[in-house]
N, C-alpha and C positions, 0 to 999 in steps of 0.2 A: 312913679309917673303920676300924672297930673292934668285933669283937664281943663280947662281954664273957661268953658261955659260950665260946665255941670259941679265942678268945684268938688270932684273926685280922685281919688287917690286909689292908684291900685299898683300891682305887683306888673312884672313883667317889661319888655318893652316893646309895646304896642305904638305903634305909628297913631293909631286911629283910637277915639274916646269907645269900649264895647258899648255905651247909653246911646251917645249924641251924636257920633261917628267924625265931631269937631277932631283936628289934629289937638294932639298932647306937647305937652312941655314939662321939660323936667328930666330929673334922673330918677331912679328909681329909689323911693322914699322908707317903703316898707319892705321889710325881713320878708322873706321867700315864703307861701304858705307852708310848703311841705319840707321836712330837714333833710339836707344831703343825705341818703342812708349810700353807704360803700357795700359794693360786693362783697358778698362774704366768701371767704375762699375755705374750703376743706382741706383742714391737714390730715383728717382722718381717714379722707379716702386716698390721698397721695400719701400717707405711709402703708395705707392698704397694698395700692398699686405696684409701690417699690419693692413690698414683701414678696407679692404674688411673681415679679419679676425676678429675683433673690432666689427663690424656691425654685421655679423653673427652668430657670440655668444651675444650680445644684444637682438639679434630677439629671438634667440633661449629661453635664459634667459628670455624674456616676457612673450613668447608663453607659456611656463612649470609653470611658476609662475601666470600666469592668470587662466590655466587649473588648478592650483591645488586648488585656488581662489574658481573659477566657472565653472560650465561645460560646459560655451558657452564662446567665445572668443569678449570676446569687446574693450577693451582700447588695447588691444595689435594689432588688427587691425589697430588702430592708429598711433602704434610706427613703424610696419610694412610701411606704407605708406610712416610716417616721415623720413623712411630710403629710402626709393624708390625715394622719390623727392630731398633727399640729393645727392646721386648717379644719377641720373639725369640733376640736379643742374652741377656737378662737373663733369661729361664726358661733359657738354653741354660747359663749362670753357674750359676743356683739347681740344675740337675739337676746339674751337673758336681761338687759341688766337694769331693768326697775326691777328685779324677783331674783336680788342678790344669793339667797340661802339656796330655793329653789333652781339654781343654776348651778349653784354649786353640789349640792346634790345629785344631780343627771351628772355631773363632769365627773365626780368621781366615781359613779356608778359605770360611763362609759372606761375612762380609763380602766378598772378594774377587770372588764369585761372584756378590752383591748389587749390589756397583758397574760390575759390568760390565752387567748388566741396566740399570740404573738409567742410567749412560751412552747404554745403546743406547738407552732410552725420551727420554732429551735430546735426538737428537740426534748422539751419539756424536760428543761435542767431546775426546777422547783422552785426558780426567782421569782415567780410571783405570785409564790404564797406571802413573802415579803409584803405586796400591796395588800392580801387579803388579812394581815396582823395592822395593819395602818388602819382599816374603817372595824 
């Protein structure tokens, strides 16, 4: 745009000169100050979302299908946990990850510490000395 007293050029389409308040003529001459920026869209958290969704029809689907099983809840407590340390696992990843070693350190410190729980809740059949020959 373009004012035709003030012999100005500016952006937009302004009916009226911002200086002289003279009507403008013209199309708009100059490039946009500011450049389109597009929304940025999260794939990070819509695959978050879909997991967290995934997981909790899993659980769900254990827990009804064990109950209709049996009256008391046993291997689905299992699949339950197995979810709990996956998602644990995987915020402990997401918080970590400028302090790659340092993340991975706690991760296999908790895993380690996981299967030995998890062992003792079996049973404590010696599978995971298996992880304590690994570190």
């Amino acid at each position: 745009m373009k004012c035709p007293q003030c012999n100005v050029s500016f952006t937009g389409n302004r009916p009226l000169c911002p200086l002289c308040s003279m009507p403008t003529t013209g199309t708009q001459t100059l490039p946009p100050r500011f450049p389109f920026i597009p929304l940025r869209v999260s794939y990070t958290r819509r695959f978050v979302q879909i997991c967290v969704l995934v997981t909790m029809a899993a659980a769900l689907c254990c827990l009804i299908i064990n109950y209709e099983l049996s009256d008391h809840f046993s291997w689905s407590l299992f699949v339950l946990l197995g979810i709990g340390s996956f998602w644990a696992g995987f915020l402990a990843f997401l918080r970590g990850k400028r302090q790659i070693i340092k993340s991975m350190m706690w991760q296999m410190l908790a895993i380690f510490i996981l299967s030995l729980i998890w062992d003792a809740l079996t049973g404590f059949r010696h599978w995971s000395w298996i992880m304590y020959c690994l570190f």
